[in-house]
ZADREN-109228 format. One record per residue: x, y, z of N, C-alpha, C in turn; residue in one letter. Coordinates in steps of 0.02 Angstrom, whole numbers, plus 50000, padded with zeros to 5 digits. Example, Ala and Ser with C-alpha at 12.3 -4.5 7.8 and 13.67 -1.06 7.14 Angstrom:
! residues 2
506604971650390506154977550390506604983550390A506424988850354506844994750357506455000250394S
This chain:
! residues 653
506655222547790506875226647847507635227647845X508075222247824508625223247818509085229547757X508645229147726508795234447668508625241447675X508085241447738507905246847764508475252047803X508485245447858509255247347895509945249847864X510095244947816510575245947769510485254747753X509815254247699509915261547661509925266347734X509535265047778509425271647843510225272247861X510745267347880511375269347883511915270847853X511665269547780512035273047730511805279847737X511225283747753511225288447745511235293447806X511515290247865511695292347933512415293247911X512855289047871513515290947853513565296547814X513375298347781513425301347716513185308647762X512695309647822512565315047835513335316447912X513545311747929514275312947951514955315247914X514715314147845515135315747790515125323147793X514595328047824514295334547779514935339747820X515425342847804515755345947834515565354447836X515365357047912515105362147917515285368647914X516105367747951516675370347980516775376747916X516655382347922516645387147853517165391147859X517655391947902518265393747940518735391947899X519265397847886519995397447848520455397447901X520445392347963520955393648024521595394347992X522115397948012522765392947994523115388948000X523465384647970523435377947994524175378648043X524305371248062524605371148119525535371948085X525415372448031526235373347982526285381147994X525835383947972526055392547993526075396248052X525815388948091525915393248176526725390648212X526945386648161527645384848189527945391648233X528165396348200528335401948219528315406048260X527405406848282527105410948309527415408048387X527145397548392527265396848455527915396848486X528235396348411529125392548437529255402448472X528985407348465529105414248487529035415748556X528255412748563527905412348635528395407548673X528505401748642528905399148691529395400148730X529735402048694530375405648696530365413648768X529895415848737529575419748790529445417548866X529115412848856529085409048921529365404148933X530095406948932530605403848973530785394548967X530455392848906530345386048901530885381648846X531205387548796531485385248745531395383348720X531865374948686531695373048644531285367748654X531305365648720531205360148756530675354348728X530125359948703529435357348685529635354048630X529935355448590529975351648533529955346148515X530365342048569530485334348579529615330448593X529275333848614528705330448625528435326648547X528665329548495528235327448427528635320448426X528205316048423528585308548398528615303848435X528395304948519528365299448526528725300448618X529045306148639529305306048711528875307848767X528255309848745527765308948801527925303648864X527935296048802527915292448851528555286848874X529175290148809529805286548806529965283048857X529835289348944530355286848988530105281849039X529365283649017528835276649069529045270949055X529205270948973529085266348907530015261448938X530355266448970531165263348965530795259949041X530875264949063530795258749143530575255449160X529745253449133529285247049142529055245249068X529455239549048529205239348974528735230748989X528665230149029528245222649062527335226149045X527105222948994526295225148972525835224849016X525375229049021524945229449061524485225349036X524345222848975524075219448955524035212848964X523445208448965523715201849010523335197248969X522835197648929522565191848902522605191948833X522445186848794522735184548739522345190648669X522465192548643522255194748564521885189348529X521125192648496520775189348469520815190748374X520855186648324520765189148266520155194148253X520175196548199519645202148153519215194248147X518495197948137517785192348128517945197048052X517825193447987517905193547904517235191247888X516855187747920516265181847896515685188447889X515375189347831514735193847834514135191147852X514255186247891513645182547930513615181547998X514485185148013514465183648075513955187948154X513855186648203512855189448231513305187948292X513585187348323513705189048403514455191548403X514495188948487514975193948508515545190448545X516015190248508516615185248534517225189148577X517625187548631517915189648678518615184948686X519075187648705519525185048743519605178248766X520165172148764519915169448801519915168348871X519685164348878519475165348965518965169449019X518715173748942518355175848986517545176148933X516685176148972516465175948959515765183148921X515315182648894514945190748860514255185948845X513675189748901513135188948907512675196248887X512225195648844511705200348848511465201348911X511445209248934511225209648996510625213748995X510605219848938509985223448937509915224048860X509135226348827509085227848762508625231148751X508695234748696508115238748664507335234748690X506935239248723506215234648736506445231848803X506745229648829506735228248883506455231848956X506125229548995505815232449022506085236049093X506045243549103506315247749122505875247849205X505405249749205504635250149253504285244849261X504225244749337503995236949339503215237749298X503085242049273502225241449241502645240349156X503045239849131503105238549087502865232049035X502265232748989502305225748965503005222548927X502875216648914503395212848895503715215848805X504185217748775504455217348706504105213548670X503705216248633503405212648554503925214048496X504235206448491504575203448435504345206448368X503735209548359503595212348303503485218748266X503785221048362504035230648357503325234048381X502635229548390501935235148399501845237048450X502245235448493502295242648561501985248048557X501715249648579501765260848565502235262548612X501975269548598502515273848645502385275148716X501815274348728501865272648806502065266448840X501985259648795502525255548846503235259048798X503785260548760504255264448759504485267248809X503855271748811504065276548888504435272348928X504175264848968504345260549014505055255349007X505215256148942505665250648910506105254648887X506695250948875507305251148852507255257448795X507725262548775507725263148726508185262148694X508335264348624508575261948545509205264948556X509805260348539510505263248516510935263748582X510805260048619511225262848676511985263548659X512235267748712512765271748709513195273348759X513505280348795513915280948832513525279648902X513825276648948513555274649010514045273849065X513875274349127514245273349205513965270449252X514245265949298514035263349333514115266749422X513515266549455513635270949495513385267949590X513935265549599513855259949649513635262449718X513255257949745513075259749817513685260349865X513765264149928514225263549950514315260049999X513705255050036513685248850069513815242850020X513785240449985513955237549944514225237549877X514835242149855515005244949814515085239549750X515425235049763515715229949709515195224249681X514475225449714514155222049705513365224149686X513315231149683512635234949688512575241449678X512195242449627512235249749605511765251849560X511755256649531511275258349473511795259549397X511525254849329511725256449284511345261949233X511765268649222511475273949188511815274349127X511435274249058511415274848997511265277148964X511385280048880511275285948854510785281948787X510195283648775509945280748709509935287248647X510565283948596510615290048552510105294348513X510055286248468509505289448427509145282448416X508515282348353508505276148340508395273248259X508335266148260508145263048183507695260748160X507595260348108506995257748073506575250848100X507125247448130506605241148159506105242248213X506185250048257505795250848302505215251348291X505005251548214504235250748195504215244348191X503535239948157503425236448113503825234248053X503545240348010503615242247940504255249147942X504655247947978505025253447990504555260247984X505105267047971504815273647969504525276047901X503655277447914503285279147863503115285747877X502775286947805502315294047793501825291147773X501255294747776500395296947774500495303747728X500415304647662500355310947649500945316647657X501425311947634501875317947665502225318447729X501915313347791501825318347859502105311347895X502295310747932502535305347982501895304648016X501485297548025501205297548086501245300048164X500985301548189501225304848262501325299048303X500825292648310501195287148362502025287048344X501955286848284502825282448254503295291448289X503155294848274503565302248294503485302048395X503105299748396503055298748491503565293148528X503445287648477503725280248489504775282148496X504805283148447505635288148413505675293448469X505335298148484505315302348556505585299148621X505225293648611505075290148669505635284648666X505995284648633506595279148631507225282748627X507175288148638507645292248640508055292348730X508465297248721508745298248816509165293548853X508825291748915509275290048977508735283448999X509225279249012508725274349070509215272949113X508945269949186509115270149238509215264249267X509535261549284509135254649291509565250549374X509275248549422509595245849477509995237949454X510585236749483510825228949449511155227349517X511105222949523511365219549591511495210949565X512045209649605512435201349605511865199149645X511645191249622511095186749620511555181649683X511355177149732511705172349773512205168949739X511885168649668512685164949639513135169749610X513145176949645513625179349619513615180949555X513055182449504512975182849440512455189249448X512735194649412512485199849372511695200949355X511305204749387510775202949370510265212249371X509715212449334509295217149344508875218349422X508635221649452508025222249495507685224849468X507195223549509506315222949442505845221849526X505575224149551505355233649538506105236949577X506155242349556506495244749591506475255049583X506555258249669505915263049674506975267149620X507185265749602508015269649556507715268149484X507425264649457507165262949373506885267449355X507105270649299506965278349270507125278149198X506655281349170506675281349068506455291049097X507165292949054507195299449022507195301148959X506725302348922506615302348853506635310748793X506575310048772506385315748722505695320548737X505265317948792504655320348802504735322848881X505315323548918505385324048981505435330548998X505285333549049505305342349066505975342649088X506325345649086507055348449099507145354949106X507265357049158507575363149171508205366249156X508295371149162508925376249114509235381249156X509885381249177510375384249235510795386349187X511435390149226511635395649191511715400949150X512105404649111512205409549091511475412049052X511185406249009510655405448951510065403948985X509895403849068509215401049082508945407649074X508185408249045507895412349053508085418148968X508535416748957508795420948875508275421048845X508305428548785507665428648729507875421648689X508595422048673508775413348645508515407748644X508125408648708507795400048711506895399548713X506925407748721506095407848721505695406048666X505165400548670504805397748615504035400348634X503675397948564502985402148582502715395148631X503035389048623502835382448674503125387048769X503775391548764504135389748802504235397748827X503925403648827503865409148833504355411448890X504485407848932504955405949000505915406548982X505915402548918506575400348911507015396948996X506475390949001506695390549078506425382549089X506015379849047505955374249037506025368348960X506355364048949506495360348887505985355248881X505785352348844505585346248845506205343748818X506375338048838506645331148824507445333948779X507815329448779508555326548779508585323848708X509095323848654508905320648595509815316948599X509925314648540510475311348504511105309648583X510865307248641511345305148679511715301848664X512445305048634513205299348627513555296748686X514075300748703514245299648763514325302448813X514485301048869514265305048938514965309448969X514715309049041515275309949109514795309349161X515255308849193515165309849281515455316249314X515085317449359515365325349411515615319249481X516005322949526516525320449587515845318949616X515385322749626514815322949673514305315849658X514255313449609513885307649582513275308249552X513265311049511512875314349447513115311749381X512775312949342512785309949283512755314549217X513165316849180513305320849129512965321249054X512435320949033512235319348959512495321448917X512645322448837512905326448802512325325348735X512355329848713511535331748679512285331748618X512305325848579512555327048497512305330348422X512275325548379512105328348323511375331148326X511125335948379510485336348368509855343148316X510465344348287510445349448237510005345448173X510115337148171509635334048095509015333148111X508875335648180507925333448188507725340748174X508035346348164507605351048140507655356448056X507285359448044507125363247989507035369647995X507365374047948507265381147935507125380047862X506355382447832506315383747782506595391047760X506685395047790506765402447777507485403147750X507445404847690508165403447659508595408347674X508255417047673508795420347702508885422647788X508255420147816508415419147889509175412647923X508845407547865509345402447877510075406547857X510355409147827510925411447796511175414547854X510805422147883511095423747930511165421848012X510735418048017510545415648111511105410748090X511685412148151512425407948171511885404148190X511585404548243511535397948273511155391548252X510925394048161510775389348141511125385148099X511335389048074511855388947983512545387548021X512805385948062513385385148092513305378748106X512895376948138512775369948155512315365248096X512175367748046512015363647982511165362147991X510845366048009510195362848023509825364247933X509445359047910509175359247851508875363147858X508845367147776508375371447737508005370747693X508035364547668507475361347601507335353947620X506625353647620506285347947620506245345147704X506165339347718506445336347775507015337147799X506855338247880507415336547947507955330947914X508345331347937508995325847917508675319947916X508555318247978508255313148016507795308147989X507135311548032506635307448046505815312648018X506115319047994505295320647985504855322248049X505195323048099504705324748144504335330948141X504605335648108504125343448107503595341448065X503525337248038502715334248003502265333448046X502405331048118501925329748150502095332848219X502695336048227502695338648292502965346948284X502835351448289502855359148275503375360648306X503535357348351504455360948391505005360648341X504795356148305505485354448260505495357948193X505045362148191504945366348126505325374848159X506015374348122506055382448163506205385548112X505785385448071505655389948024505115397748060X505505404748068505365408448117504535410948075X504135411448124503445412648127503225418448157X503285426948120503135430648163502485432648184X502105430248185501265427748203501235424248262X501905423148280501825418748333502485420848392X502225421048465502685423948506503375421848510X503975425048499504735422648490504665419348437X504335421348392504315417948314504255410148322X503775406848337503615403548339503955396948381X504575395448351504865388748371505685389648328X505715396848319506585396048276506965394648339X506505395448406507335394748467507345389248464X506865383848463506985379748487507595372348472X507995376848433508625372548426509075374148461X508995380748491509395383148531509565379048595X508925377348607508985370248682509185366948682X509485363048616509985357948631510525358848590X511215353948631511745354848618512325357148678X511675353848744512085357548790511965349048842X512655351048882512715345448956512105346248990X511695340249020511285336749051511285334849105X511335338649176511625334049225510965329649245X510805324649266510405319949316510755317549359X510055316249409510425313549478510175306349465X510575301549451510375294149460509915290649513X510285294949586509935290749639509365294649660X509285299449644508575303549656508055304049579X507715299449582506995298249522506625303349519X506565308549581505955314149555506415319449540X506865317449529507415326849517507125326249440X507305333449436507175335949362507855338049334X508255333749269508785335549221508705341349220X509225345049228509485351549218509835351249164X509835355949099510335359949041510735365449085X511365362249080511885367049119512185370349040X511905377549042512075381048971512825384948989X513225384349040514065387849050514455385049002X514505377748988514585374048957514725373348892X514165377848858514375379648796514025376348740X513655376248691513295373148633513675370448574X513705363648560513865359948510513695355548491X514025349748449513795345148450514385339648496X513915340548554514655337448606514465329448590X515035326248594515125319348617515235317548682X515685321448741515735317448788515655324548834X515865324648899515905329248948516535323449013X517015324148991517505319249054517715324449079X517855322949156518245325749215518835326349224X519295329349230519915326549270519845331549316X520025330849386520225331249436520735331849471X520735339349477521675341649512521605340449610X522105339749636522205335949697522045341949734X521675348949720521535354249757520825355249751X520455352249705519935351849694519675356449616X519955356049591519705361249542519815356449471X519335357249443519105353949384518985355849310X519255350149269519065351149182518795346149176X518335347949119517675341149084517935341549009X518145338548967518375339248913517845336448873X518015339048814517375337648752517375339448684X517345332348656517555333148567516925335148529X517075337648468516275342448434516375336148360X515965332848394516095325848318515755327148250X515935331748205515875333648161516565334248126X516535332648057517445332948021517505341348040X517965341948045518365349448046518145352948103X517815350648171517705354748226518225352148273X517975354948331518445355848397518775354248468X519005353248518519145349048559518915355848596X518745353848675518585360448704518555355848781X518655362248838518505361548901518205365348920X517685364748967517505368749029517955369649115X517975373249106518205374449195517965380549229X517715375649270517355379049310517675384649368X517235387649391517635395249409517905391149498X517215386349539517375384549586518045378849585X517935377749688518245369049665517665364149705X517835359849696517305352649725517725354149782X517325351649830517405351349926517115344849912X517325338849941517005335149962516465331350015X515875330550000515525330250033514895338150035X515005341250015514635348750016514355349749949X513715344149930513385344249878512995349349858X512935352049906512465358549886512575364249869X513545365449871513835369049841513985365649777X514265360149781514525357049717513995358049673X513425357049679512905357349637512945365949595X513045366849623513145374449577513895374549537X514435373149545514685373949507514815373649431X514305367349408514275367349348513845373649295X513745378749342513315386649315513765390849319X514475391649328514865396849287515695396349306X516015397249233516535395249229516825396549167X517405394049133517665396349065517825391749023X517455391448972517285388848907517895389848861X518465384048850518975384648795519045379648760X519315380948704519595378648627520075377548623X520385373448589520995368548576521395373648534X522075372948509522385374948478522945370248470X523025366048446523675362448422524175363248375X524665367548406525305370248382525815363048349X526095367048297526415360748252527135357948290X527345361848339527885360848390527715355848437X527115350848441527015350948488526825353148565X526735360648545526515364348611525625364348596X525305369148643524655367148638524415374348675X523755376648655523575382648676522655381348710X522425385548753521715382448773521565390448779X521065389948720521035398448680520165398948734X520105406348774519665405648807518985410048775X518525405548767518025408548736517365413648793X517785419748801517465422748846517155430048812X516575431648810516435438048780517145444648809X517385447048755517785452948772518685450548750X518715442848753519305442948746519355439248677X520025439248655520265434348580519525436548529X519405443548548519065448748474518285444948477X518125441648552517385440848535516905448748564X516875449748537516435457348547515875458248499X515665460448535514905465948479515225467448411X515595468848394515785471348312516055466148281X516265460548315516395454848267515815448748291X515155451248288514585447048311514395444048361X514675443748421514555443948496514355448548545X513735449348559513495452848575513535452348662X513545446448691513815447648748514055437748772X513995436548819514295430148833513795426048829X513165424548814512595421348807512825420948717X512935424448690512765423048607513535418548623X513935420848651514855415948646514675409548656X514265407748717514165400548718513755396548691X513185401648680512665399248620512865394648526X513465401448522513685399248448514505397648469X514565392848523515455390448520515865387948463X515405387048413515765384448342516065390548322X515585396948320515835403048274516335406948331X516145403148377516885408348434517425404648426X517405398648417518135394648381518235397648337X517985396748296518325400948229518615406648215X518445410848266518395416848289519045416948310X519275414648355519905413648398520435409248358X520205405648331521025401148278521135395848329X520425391048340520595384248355520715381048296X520845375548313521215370448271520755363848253X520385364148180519885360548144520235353948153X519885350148184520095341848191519745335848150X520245329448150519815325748116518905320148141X518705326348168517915323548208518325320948264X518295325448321518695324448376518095320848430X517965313948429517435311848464517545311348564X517985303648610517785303048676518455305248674X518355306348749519195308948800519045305048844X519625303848871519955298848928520595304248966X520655301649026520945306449069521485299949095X521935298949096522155295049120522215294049207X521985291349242521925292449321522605292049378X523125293249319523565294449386523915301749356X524305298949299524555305749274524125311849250X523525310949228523165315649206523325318649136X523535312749104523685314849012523085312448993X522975318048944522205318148913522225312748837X521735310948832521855306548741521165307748699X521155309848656520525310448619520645305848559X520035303948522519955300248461519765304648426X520155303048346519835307148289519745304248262X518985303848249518785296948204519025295148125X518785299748109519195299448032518855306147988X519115307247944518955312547894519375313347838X518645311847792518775309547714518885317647674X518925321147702518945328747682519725331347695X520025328747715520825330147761521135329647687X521615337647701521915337947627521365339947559X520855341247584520585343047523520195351547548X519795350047615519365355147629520025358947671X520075354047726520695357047777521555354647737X522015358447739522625353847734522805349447806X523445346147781523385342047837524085344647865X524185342347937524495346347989524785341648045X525225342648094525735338748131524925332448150X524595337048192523915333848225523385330448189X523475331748112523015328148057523255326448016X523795321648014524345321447963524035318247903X523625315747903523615311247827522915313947788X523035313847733522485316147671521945311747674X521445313447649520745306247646520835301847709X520715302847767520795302747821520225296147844X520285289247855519815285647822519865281147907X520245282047918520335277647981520585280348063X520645287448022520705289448110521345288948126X521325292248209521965292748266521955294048318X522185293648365522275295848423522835300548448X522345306048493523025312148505523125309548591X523685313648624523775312748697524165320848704X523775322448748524265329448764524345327148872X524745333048907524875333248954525115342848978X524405341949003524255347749025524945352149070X525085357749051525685360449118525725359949188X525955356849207526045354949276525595350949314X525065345549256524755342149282524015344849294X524135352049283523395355649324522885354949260X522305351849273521855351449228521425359349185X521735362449258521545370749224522235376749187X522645370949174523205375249155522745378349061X523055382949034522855385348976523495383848922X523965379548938524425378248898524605369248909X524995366748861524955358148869525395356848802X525795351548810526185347448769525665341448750X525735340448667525445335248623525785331148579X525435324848568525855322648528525315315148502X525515312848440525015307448395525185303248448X524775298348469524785290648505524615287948458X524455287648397524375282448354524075282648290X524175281048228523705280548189523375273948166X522785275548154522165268048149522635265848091X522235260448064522385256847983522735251647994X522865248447936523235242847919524165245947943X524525238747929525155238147928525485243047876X526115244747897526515247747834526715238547808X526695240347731526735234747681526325228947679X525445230247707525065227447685524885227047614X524655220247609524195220647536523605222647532X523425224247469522525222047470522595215847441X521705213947415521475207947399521765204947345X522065209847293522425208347242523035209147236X523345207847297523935207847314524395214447294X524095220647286524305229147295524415231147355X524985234047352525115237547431524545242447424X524365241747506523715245847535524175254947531X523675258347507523915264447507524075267947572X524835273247549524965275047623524455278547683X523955281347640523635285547694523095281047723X522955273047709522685269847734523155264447787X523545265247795524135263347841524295267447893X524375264147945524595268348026525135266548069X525155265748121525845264648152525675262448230X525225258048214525115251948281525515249048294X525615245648330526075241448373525615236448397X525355233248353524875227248363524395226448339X523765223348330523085223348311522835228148283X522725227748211522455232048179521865234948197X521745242648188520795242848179520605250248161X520235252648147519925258548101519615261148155X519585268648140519095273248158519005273348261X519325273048283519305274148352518805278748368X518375276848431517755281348452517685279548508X517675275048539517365278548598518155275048651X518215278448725518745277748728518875277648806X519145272948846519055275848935519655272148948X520035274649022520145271349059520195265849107X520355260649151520165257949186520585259749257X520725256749294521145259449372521665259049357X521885254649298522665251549311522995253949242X522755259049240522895262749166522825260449095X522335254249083522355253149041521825256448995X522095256448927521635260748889521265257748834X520655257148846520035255048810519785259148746X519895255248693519695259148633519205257948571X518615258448570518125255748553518015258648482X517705256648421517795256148342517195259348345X517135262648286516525263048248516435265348156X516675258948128516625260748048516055256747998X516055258947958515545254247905515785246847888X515725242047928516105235347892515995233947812X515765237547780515595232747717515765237647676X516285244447724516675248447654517305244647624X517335245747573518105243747542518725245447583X518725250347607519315249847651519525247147730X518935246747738518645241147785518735233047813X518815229747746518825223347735519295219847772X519865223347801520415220847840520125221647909X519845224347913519755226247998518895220648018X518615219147979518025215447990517685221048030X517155215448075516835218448121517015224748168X516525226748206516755234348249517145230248315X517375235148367518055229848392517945235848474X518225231548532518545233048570519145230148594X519665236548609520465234848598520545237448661X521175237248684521595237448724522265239348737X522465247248753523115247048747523615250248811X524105249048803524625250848879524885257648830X524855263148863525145267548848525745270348857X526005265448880526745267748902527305262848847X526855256948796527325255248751527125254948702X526395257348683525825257148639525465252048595X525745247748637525395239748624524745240248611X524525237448548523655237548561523265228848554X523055225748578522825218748570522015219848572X521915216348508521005216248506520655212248578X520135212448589519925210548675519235207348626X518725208648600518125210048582518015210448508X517555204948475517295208448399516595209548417X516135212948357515375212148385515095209548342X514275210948318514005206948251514005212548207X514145210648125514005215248086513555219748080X513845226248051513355230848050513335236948110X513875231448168513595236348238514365241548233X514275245848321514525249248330514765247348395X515275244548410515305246348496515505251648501X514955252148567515265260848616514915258748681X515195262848705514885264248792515175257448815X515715261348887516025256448921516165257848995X515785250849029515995255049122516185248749174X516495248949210516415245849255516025244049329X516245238349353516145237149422516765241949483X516775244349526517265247449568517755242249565X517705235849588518295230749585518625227249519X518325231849455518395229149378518435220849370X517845221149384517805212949391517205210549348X516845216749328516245216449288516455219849233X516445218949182516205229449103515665224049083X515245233049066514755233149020514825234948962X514655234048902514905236148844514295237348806X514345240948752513555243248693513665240348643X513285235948611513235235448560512585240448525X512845244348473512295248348458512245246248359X511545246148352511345244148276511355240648264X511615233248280511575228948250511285227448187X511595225248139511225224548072510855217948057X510915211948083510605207148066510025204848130X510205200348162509645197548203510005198248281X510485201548316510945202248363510215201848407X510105201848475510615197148509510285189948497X509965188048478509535181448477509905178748428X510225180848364510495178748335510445172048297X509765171448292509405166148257509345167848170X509325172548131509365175548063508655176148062X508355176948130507695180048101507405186748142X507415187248197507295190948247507595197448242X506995202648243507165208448248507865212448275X508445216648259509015217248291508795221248336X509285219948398509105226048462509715228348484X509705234248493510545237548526510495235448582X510925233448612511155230048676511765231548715X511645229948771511975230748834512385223748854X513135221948848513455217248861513755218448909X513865210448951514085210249013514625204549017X514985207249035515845204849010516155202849078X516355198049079516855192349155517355188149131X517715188149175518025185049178517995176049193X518225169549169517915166249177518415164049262X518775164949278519145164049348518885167949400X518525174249393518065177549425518725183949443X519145184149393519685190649407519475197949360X520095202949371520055208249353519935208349297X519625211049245519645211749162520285216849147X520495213149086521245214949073521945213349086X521755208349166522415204949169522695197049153X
């Protein structure tokens, strides 16, 4: 089983490797000019300039240089045996939920030996958990609430015998089971008399949203020939949610999905259909042999969109069209039906975050985690009123869809992807604002956004409202793309972090100052193992605790910024950083101190609190050996950690 896992995530890397991006943007060296012109124009001078290097946060940085940071730095875990999850000291990390765990009070109990089917699935935990929020009662806020979570995708241990064929063909339990471990679970958690963290079991808030769930479809695209299937003749109902990374929240208390890489569960055999349909060949969906994935069009016909004109809307080519779009659910209401809010725009989103201007009017920001795609916002046309849910509820159905542009000056552009403007029209393949948001990759391109290095979570900072995204890394930098103020280094192996600050604070401004917060990697004048300086482009410019590949990424109240890993431990360039990591940094002097290692093999992501940050939850996702039991024999399960303090104080100070 272990070799199973192994090869299945070697070849989950290798399909993150596949760069899609077919775009000759220009890079951010030849737009020196263009912006230093505009600027100048608008009355701004030279001013912007100073932002490259580091004055974002100089003057916070002069007047309070006392760390926000308060507890001690933990070493890198090196041991390839090492199976749990070590923390800070002083404070303590309990498994709180896991793969199989039981969701519905009719749920039977987790068989240690994976033979579940997919109807207890349906009831239990699913595989890979991921981005999540905690969403508290408001009689008892600090102590009671519902925890909501994203299940990405899943692994080979969820079988038996991991994932087989019959002939070619995937069994259909094992293609139901994978369905069915897919999505959202719901789950009620409330403090126990001793004040300790605990599940409720029954509870009428416990909800599994899976891959097999009916979902409805709002805005621009409900009802489009785009989405009509010969299953779906309507274009007005989805079944089910696939590759959940990470989330958001709306002001109103809703819950944001983001439908990721979900372009590897399907197939176009049609070689020259595939060539010309953007909305397939843009987003990389296979043309020979098996889905990326898992093989599901062997046994399930949605996932075959290879077009069928024998069959109404050609059979099932839309049906890729349905995902790739934000998810809202209502946590505290169990019979609502997930809505696909299509204003939003189609990609392969990672997150959907908020920020919130003091008038009410709103941006959800969102990285397209693929090497060489895009950073983008929605803003919506309304504003949030508080308290007036039944307006708020509509706002997420129309509004304006933009693209990043990161100027080498440090200035910043938010290019608006609206049918009619920046040359999207009928003669350069936009036929009206349904195909713009449908194919947002080819309307980037279209417009001269700015190809990033796999621009994955955003964080909003909650007082100032400076934005930060992670770029995970990209081994293509300098070869496919050159590299640029915003992607400075070649073979791009460890990532960075950007921070811009929108004009005047307003989350809907269309212009913003940027600048690097950091690059991942080792020390300048590290060694390797054989005592060789580590090469420069594997070197960064931390100010503390080393670590690779930054991904997932939040806030807390007191500005501190949470930055969660996700690389291959057992690559060669790797070896310094050990295990996957959650860090910690003050952005005002860019201190970073490790908080968290996990067990080999894994990924941490997904991170939330209690209202009084007195609780986080944290993901361990994949585990490669025997996590959480951690005995060297027991099946691994992605898991849900629950992190305290051992004095019963704030986390982080």
């Amino acid at each position: 089983m272990k070799q199973d896992f192994q090869s299945f995530h070697a070849n989950l890397s290798a399909l993150d490797d596949q760069a899609i991006n077919p775009s000759a943007n220009v890079s951010l060296e030849q737009l020196v000019d263009r912006s230093r012109r505009n600027l100048l124009k608008g009355g701004m001078g030279l001013a912007a300039l100073g932002f490259l290097g580091g004055s974002l946060g100089a003057c916070r940085s002069a007047v309070q240089s006392e760390s926000l940071i308060g507890f001690k730095g933990i070493p890198t875990q090196l041991d390839p045996a090492f199976d749990s999850v070590q923390v800070a000291p002083g404070y303590s990390a309990r498994t709180f939920f896991s793969w199989g765990d039981a969701v519905m009070a009719d749920a039977p109990e987790w068989n240690p030996d994976a033979t579940d089917d997919w109807q207890a699935q349906l009831k239990q935990a699913g595989d890979n958990h991921d981005g999540m929020h905690f969403f508290p009662f408001p009689e008892n806020p600090d102590s009671h609430g519902l925890l909501v979570m994203n299940h990405e995708y899943v692994n080979p241990p969820l079988h038996p015998n991991g994932m087989t064929f019959t002939d070619g063909k995937r069994p259909l339990d094992e293609v139901r089971k994978e369905q069915a471990a897919h999505g959202v679970s719901v789950i009620e958690v409330k403090k126990d008399a001793q004040g300790q963290w605990q599940r409720v079991m029954p509870s009428r808030y416990n909800r599994r949203i899976s891959g097999m769930t009916p979902m409805a479809v709002s805005g621009p695209l409900a009802g489009n020939d785009a989405l009509k299937t010969a299953s779906d003749p309507s274009g007005r109902e989805i079944i089910g949610t696939l590759n959940n990374c990470s989330s958001g929240v709306t002001p109103w208390g809703t819950y944001l999905v983001c439908e990721e890489n979900w372009h590897n569960y399907f197939v176009n055999h049609d070689a020259a259909d595939l060539a010309k349909r953007v909305s397939h060949k843009r987003y990389g969906i296979e043309g020979k042999g098996l889905s990326k994935l898992y093989g599901w069009e062997t046994a399930d016909a949605r996932f075959n969109a290879t077009p069928d004109p024998a069959q109404p809307h050609g059979g099932h080519v839309h049906e890729p069209n349905r995902f790739g779009w934000v998810v809202e659910v209502d946590p505290f209401d169990p019979a609502s039906k997930p809505v696909k809010r299509t204003a939003f725009g189609r990609y392969c989103r990672e997150c959907s975050v908020l920020s919130l201007g003091d008038d009410g009017r709103m941006a959800f920001y969102s990285g397209d985690d693929t090497k060489g795609e895009y950073v983008y916002k929605f803003v919506p046309s309304g504003r949030y009123i508080a308290g007036d849910d039944q307006a708020n509820r509509r706002l997420l159905d129309d509004g304006t869809l933009y693209v990043a542009r990161f100027n080498a000056d440090g200035s910043g552009e938010w290019l608006a992807l609206v049918h009619g403007q920046n040359g999207l029209t009928a003669e350069n393949g936009f036929a009206d604002q349904a195909e713009v948001l449908l194919n947002a990759r080819a309307a980037g391109d279209h417009v001269g956004a700015t190809p990033m290095d796999r621009p994955e979570w955003v964080a909003v900072h909650p007082r100032s409202r400076e934005v930060y995204v992670t770029l995970t890394n990209n081994d293509n930098r300098g070869i496919k793309w050159p590299t640029d103020k915003a992607n400075p280094r070649p073979v791009n192996l460890h990532g960075q972090i950007l921070r811009w600050s929108e004009k005047g604070a307003d989350p809907t401004a269309t212009a913003f100052t940027w600048e690097v917060f950091l690059l991942a990697g080792e020390q300048p004048g590290a060694k390797g193992a054989e005592g060789e300086p580590v090469p420069a482009n594997l070197t960064g410019t931390i100010n503390g605790d080393i670590f690779s590949s930054p991904d997932g990424l939040a806030f807390d109240s007191a500005g501190r910024l949470w930055i969660e890993t996700d690389y291959g431990d057992e690559e060669a360039a790797m070896q310094a950083m050990g295990t996957n990591q959650l860090l910690c940094a003050d952005p005002r002097t860019r201190e970073v101190r490790r908080f968290l290692v996990g067990p080999r093999g894994c990924e941490i992501t997904g991170i939330t609190w209690s209202p009084d940050y007195r609780a986080m939850w944290i993901n361990v996702q994949h585990p490669e050996l025997s996590f959480p039991a951690s005995d060297g024999k027991t099946r691994p399960r992605a898991s849900t950690v629950l992190i305290t303090k051992d004095d019963g104080g704030i986390i982080g100070t």
